[in-house]
C-alpha distance (Angstrom), angle and dihedral (degrees) to the residues before:
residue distance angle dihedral
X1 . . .
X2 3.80 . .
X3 3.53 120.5 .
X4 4.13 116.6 -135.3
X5 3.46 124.9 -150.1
X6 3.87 130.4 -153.8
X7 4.25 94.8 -153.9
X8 3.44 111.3 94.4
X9 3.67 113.7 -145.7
X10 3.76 120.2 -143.4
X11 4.04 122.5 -159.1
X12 3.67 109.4 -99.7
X13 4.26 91.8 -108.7
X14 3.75 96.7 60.3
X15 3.32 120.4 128.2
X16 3.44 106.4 161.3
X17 4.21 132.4 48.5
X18 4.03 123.8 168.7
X19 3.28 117.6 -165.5
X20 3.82 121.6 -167.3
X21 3.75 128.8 -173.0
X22 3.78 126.7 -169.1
X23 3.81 106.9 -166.7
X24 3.72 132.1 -168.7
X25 3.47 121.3 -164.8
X26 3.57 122.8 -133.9
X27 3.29 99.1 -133.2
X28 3.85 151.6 2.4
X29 4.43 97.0 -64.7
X30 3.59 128.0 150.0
X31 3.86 114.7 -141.2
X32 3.89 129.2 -118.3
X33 3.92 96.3 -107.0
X34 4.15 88.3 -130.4
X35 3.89 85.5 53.0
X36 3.73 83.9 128.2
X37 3.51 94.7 71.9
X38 3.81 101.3 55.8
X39 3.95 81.6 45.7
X40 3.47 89.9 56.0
X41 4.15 85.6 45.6
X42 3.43 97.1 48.6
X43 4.52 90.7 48.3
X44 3.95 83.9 64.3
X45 3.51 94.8 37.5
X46 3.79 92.0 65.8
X47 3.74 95.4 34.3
X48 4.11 82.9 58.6
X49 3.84 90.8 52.9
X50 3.77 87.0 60.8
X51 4.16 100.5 28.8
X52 3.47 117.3 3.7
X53 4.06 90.8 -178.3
X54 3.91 81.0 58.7
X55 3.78 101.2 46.4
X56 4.59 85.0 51.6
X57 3.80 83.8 52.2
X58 3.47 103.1 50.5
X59 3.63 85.2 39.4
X60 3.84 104.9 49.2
X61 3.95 99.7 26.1
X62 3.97 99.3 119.7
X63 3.99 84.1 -159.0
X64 3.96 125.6 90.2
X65 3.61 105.9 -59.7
X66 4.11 118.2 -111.5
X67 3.65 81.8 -132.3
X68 3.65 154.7 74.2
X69 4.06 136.1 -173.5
X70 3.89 111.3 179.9
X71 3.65 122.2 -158.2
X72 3.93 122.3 -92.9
């Protein structure tokens, strides 16, 4: 029995991912209009689950963030 893991591991030399989503709901909803920031919430979130020192970087870093989550 294999075992599968949900990390994805990226070669040491990358410097850039893109990640696109296309979402359908799953029924007729309206969405909170500050939806963006429990998007933004939940992005760290699962960066935490896989490196929490990574998730308080890209949290706390006062610089540009390495990062971008565009609204739906």
């Amino acid at each position: 029995m294999s075992r599968q893991s949900s990390s994805l591991l990226w070669p040491k030399k990358t410097e850039l991912v893109g990640l696109r989503l296309q979402l359908q709901p799953l029924q007729n909803v309206s969405l909170y209009p500050q939806y963006a920031i429990g998007l933004h919430a939940w992005f760290l979130d699962q960066v935490r689950q896989d490196n929490p020192d990574l998730s308080a970087y890209l949290h706390d870093e006062e610089a540009e963030k390495p990062f971008t989550l565009s609204a739906l």
